[in-house]
Backbone as a ProteinNet text record, in pm:
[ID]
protein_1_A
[PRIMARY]
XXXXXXXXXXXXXXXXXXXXXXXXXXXXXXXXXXXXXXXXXXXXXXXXXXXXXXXXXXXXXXXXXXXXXXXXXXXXXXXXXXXXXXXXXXXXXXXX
[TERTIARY]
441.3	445.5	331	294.9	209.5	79.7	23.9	-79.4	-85.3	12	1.6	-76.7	5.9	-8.2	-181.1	-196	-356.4	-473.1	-444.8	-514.7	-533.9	-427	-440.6	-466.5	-449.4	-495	-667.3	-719.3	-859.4	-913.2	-845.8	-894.1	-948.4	-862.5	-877.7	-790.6	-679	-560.1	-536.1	-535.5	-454	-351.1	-253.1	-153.8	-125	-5.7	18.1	131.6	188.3	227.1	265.2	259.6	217.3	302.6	247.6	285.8	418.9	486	660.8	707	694.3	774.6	763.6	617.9	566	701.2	647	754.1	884.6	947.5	1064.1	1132.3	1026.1	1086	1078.5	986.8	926.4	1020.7	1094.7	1175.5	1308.4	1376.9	1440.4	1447.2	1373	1337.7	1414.8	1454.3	1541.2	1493.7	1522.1	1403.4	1325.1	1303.8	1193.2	1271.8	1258.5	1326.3	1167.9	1244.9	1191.6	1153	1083	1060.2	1027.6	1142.8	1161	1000.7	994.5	884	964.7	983.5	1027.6	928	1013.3	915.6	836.1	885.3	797.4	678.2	709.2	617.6	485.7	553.8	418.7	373.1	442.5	339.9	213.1	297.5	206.6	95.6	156.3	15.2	-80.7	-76.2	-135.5	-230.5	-170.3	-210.7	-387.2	-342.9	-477.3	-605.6	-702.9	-820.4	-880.6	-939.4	-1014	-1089.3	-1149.9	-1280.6	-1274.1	-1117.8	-1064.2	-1068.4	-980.3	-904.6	-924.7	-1057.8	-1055.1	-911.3	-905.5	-813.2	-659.1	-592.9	-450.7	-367.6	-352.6	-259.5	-314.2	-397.6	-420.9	-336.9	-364.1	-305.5	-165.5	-79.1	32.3	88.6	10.2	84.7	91	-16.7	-59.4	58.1	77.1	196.7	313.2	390.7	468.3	494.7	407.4	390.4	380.9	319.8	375	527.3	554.5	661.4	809.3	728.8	881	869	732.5	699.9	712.6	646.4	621.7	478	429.5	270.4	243	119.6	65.8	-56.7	8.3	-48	-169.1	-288.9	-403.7	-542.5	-611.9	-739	-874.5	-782.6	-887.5	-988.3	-1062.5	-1166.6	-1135.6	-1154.7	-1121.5	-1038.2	-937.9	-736.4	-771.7	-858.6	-849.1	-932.9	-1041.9	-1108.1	-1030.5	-971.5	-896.7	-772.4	-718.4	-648.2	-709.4	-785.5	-893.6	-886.6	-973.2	-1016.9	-923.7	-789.8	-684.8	-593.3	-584	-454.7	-315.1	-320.4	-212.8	-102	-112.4	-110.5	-108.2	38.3	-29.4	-51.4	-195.6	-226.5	-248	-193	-239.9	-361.3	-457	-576.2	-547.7	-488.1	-459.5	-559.5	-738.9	-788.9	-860.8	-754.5	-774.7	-745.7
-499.7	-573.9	-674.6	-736.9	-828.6	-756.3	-660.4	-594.5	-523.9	-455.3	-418	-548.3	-634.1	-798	-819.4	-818.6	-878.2	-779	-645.2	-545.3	-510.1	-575.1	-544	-681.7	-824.5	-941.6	-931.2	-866.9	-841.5	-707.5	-675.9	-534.6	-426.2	-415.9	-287.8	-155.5	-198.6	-135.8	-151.1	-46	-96	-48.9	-112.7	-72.8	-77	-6.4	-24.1	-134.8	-178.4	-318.8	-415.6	-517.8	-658	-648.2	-613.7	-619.4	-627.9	-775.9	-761.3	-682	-632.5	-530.7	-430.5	-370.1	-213.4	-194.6	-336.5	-302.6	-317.4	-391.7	-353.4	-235.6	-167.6	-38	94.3	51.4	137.8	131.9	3.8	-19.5	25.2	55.8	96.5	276.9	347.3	496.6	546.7	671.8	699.9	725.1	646.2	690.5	547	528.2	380	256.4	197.2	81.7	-5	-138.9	-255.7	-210.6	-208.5	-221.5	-327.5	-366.8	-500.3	-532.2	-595.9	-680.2	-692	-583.4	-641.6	-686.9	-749.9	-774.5	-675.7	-559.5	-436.7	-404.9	-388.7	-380.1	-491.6	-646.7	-747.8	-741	-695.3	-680.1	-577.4	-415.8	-321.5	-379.8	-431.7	-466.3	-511.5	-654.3	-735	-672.5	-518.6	-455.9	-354.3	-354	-284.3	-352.8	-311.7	-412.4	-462.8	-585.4	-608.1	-548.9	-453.6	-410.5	-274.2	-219.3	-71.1	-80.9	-232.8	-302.5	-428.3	-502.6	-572.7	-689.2	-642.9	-729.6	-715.3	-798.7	-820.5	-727.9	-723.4	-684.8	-522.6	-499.9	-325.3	-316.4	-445	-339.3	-349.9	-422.1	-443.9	-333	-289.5	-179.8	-32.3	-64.8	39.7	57.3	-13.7	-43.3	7.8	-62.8	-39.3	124.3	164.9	296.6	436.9	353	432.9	411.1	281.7	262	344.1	350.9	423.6	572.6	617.7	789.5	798.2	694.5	764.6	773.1	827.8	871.6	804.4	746.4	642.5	620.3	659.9	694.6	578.3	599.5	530.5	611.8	485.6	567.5	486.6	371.8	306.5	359.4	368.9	465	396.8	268.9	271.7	273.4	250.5	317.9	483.6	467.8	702	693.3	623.2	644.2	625.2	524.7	500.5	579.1	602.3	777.6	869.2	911.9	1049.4	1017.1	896.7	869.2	856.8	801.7	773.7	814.5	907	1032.2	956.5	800.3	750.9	709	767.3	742.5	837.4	901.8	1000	915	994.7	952.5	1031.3	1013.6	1120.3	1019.3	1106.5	1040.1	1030.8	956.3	971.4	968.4	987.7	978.8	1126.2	1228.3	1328.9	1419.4
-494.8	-617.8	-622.3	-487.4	-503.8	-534.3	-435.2	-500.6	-592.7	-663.1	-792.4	-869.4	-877.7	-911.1	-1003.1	-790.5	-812.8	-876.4	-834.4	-888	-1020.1	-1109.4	-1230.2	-1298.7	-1243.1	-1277	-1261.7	-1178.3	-1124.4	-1221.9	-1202.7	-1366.4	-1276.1	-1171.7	-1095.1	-1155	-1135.7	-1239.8	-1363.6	-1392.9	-1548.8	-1561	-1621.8	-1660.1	-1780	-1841.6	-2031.5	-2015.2	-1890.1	-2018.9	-1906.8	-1874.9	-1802.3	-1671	-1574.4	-1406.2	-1404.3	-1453.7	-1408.9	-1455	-1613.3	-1688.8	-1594.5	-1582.8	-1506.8	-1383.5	-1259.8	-1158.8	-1183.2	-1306.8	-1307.8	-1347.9	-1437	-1452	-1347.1	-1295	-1158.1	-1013.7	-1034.6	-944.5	-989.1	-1118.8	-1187.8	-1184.2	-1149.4	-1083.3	-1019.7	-988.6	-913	-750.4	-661.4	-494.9	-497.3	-561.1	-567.4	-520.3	-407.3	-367.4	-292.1	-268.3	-218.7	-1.6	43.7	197.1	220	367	385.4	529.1	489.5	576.5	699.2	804.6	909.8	1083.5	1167.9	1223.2	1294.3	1317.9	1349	1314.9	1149	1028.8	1095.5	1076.7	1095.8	1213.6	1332.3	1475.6	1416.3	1408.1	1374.2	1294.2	1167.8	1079.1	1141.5	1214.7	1361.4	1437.2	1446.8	1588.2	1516.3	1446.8	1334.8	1332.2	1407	1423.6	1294.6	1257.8	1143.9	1073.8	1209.4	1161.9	1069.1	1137.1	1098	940.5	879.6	747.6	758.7	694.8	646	604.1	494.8	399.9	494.8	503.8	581.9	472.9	393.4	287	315.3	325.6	361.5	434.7	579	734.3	680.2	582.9	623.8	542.2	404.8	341.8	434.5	520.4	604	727.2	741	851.3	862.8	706.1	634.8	598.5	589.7	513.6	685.5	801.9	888.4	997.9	946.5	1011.7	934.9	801.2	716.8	740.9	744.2	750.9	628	539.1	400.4	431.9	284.5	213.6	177	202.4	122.3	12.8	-149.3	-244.9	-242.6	-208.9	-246.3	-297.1	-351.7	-419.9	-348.8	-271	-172.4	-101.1	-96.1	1.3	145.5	192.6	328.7	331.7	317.4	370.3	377.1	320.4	319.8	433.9	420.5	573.7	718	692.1	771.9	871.2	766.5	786.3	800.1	749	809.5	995.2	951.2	1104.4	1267.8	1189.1	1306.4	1300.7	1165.8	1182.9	1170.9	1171.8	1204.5	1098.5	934	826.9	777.8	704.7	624.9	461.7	417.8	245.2	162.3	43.2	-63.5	-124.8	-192.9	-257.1	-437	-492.6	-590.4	-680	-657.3	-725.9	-780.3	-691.4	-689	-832
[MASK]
++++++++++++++++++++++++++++++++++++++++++++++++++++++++++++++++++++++++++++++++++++++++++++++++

């Protein structure tokens, strides 16, 4: 939610209608729930060198996303690099 947030405050994303509405209906989906920040999650994120991910909020969606064994829908080029490179992530490229 938070990076949805900033991405579309920054005019990376767009969306058709203003961030809270979007995630509340998105969260409203059937399968679509909240992942809790646990402390697993924040070691792992931690454990992700800087150099791999930059931005903290990458490693942690990144984290998040292998600690659950979900996919992690991005169009980021380094999160895709990233995964290419360390296998440790699966991603779909949604810019595909």
């Amino acid at each position: 939610m938070f990076e949805v947030t900033i991405l579309h405050v920054a005019g990376r994303v767009r969306l058709a209608r203003p961030p809270e509405q979007w995630i509340l209906e998105a969260l409203g989906q059937r399968g679509v729930g909240v992942a809790e920040l646990t402390p697993g999650i924040a070691i792992e994120a931690g454990s992700i060198p800087r150099t791999a991910l930059a931005d903290p909020v990458d490693r942690l969606l990144v984290a998040t996303a292998r600690e659950l064994g979900a996919t992690f829908l991005t169009g980021d080029p380094r999160i895709l690099d990233y995964a290419s490179r360390t296998g440790s992530v699966r991603v779909h490229d949604i810019r595909l």
